[in-house]
N, C-alpha and C positions, 0 to 999 in steps of 0.2 A: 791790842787796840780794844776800848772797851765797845763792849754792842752800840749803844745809844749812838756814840760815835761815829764808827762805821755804820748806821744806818742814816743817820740826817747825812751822811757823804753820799752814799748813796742816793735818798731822794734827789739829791738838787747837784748832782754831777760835778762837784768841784776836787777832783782827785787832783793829782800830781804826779803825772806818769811821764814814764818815757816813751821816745820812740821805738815802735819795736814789729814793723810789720816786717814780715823777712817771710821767702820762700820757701814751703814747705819741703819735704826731702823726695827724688825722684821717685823714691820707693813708694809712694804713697799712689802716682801713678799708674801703678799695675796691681793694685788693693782692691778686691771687690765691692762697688758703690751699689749694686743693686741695678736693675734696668729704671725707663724712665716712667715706666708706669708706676712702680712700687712708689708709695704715700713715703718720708719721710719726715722726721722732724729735724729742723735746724736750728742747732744749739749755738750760741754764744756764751763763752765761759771765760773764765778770770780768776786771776792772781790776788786781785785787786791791789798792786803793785808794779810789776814787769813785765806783764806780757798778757793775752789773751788768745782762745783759741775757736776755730768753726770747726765745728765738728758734727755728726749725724746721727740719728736713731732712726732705724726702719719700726713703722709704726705700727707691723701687723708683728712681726716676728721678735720685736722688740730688741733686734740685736744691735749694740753700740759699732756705732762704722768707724773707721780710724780718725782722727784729729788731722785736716785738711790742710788747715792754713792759720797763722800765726797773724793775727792783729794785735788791736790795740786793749791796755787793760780797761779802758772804759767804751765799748760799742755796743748796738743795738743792731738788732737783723730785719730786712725787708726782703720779700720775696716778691721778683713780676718778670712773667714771660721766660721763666726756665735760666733766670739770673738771680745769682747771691749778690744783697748791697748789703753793704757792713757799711754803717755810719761809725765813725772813729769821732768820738767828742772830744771834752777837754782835751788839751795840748799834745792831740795829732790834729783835729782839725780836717778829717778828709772824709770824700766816699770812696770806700775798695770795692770792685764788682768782681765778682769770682764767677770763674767759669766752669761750670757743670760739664760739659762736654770734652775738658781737657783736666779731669782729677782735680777740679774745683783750684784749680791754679787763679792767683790773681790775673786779673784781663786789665784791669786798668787801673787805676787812682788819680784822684785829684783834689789837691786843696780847695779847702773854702775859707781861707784867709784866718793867719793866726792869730789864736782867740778866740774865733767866734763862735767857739761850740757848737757846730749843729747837733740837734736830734732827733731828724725824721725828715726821711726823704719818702715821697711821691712822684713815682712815676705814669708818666701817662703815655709812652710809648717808646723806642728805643732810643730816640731822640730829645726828649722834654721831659723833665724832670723838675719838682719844687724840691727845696732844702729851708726846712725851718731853722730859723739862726739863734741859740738863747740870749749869747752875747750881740746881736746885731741891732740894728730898726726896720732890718729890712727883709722880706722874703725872696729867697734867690732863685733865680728860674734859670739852670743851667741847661747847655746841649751834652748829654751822655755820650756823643760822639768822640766830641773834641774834649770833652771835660770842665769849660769855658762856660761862667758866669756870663748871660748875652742878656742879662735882662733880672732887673729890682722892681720889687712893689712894693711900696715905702708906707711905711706902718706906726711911724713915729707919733703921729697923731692917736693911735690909740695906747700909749704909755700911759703909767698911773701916776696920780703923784704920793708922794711921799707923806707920810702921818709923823716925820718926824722933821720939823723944821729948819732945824738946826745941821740937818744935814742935806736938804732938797730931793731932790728926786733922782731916781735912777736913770730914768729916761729910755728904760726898755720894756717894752710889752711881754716881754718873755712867752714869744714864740715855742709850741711844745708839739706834741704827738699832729699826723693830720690822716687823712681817709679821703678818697677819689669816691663818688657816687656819681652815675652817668657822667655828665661833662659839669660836675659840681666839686673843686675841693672843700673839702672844712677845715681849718687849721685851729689848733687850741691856741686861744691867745691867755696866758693865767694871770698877765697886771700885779705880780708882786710884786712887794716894798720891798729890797732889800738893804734900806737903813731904818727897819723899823728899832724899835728902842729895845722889842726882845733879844736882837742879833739876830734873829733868823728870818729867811725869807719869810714874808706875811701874805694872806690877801685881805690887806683893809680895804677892800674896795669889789665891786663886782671884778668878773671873767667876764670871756665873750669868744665864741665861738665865730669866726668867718667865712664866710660861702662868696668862693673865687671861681667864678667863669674859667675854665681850662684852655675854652677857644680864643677868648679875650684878656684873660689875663686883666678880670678889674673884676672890682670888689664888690658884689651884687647883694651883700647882705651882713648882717650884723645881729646876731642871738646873742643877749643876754643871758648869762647863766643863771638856775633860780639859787645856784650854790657856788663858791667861786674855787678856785683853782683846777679847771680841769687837767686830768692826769690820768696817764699811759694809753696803752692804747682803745681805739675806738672800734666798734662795731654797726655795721646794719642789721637790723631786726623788723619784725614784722609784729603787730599784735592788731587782734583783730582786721578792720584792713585798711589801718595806715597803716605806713613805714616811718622809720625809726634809725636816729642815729643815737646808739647807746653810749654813754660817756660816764668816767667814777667823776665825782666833784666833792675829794674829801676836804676840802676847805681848810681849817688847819690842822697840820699831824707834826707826827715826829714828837720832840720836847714841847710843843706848844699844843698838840692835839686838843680835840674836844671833839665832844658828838653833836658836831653841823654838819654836816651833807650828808653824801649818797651816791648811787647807778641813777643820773637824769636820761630823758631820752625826749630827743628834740626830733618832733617833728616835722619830717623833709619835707612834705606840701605846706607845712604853712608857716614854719619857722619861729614857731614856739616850742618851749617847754613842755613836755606833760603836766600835769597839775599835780602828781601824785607823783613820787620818785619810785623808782624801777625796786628799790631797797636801800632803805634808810640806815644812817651810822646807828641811829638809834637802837633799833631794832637787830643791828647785829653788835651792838657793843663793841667798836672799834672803827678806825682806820678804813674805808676799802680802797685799796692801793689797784687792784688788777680784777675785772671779772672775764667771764664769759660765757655766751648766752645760749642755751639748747633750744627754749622754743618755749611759746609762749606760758608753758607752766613749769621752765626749769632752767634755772641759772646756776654758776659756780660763782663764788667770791673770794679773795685773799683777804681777811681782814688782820689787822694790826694794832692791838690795844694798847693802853698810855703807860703800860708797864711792858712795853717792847713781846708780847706773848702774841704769836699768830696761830688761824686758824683757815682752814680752808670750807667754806659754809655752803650750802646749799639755800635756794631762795626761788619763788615764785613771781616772776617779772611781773603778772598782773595782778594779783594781789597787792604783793611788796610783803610777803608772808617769810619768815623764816623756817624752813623743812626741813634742817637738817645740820648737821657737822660731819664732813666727813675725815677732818684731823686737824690734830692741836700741837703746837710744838711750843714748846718753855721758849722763854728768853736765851737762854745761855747754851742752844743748839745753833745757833746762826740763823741765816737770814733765808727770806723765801723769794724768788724771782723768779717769774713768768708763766702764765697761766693758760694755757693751749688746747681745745679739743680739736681730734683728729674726725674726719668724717664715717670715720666708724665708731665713735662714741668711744672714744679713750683718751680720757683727759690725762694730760701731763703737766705734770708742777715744777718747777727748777728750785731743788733741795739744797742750798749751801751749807748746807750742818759741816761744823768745821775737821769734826775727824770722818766723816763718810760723806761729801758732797754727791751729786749727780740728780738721776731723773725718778720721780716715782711718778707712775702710775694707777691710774682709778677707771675701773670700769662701769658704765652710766647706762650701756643699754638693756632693754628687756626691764627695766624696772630696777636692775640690780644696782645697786653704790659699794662699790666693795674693792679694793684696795690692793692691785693682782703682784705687783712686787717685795717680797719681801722687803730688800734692803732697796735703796737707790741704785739705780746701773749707773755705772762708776762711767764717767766720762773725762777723766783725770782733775780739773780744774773745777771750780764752783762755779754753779750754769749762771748767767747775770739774763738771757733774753731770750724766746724762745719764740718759733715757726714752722707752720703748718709747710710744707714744699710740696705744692702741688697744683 
């Protein structure tokens, strides 16, 4: 498969998998996890074919924990309250919660209607959950009990329309990444076209970020993006002393790339934009597909330039400064997915390079940037999404 290829598959989740969640083996049961203090990271990894895997890195020792549980080859990981949710997109369609207390065995599954791709679930307690739908109009508000869809908030009204006439509109908002702050969701809403005349999802149009009451369940607000498609995941930050919800808005990439956007960060008291972007494509010469933030004079970034070559950069939130490179990888090493600090300042990157996939590591505290793995810790499969457990 050529790169180009598998990676626009990639951005926009349109695989062709099978079903393939199946029970790991009992042996895995009586395999040391580590206790529940110990930090871990939790990996989601992939064939990008037939199958996918959850598996663990302990974040101080760095040792790879056994391969868990068997999903789907297209999933994303969430973590809340001492539970694995594996979102399973394209054509499985479900949330698996995995159970930490029993050798992270599956606890439950349940559809969310074939087709409809979710890609991010929110949790707001053992009971209440949102599920962003790419393929839907609607945001799902299930009970994690019963597994049962008990409630839609219907979002068709903010779909875009189409730039290409002749074909109309798609008629979805395309629903993406969202983040809980007190009793506030935010959900990405990214409005692409997909019949624009390039063939590839567009955003001719603004983005818009929503802020959904948790207690009410209605729609208290509406940010315009100053950049449009937002994409993966979000963060809270601090600078200065407002607060900050950090968001990438690399507007168009892939085959269609260019350098418009950025790291936005929308202010949670007043529901604007900053005027100034957290770190501009510009200014790093690519794509930024995933960052993540240290504190107010030190970020991480994956960036991705228009000849498919990534780089992992260092940047200064309040500036918008570039600081640094801490690695570059050619086109023809494979792809890069997931970008995680632990809270002892060790970042971890999910390496798919096709003949040595797994996890590298970079160490960020005391001032150092320095890169403590040789090779990547082999976790069998290529990482596709990664998380702090803790």
């Amino acid at each position: 498969m050529k790169l180009e290829y598998f990676i626009f598959l990639l951005f926009f989740s349109l695989y062709s998998c099978k079903n393939d969640i199946q029970r790991p083996s009992i042996l895995s049961l009586f395999l040391p996890q580590g206790g529940s203090d110990v930090e871990k990271l939790g990996i989601v990894s992939t064939d990008f074919s037939s199958g996918g895997r959850f598996s663990m890195i302990d974040t101080s020792s760095l040792v790879a924990l056994p391969a868990l549980s068997y999903i789907h080859s297209d999933a994303v990981i969430r973590y809340f309250n001492q539970k694995i949710y594996i979102v399973n997109r394209l054509n499985r369609d479900s949330i698996l919660i995995l159970n930490p207390l029993l050798g992270y065995l599956p606890l439950q599954e349940f559809s969310m209607g074939s087709g409809s791709n979710p890609q991010d679930i929110a949790v707001v307690n053992d009971s209440k959950a949102y599920v962003s739908l790419y393929n839907r109009t609607y945001l799902a508000v299930v009970n994690l009990s019963t597994g049962q869809t008990y409630k839609t908030i219907d979002l068709a009204v903010y779909s875009e329309a189409s730039s290409n006439s002749s074909s109309g509109i798609d008629g979805k908002p395309e629903m993406a990444r969202m983040i809980i702050n007190e009793n506030i969701l935010y959900l990405q809403l990214q409005r692409l076209d997909r019949n624009d005349i390039s063939g590839f999802p567009s955003p001719n149009t603004y983005s818009y970020i929503l802020k959904i009451n948790i207690i009410t369940d209605e729609i208290i607000g509406v940010s315009k993006t100053p950049y449009p498609n937002p994409f993966g995941k979000m963060q809270k930050i601090s600078l200065g002393s407002d607060n900050f919800i950090a968001v990438c808005l690399p507007a168009r990439l892939g085959y269609i790339s260019q350098l418009d956007g950025g790291i936005g960060a929308l202010n949670i008291a007043t529901g604007e934009f900053r005027a100034s972007l957290l770190y501009s494509e510009k200014d790093a010469g690519g794509d930024i597909l995933d960052m993540v933030i240290k504190s107010e004079t030190e970020g991480f970034a994956y960036v991705l330039d228009s000849s498919f070559n990534k780089s992992i950069q260092r940047f200064n939130p309040t500036t918008g400064a570039k600081t640094g490179t801490l690695a570059t990888y050619s086109s023809n090493l494979g792809n890069i997915s997931g970008l995680v600090l632990s809270q002892t300042g060790k970042l971890f990157l999910g390496s798919a390079e096709y003949n040595n996939p797994g996890i590298t590591v970079f160490e960020t505290t005391n001032g150092e940037l320095r890169q403590i793995t040789p090779t990547p810790i082999n976790i069998g499969l290529r990482p596709f999404d990664l998380e702090i457990l803790k």
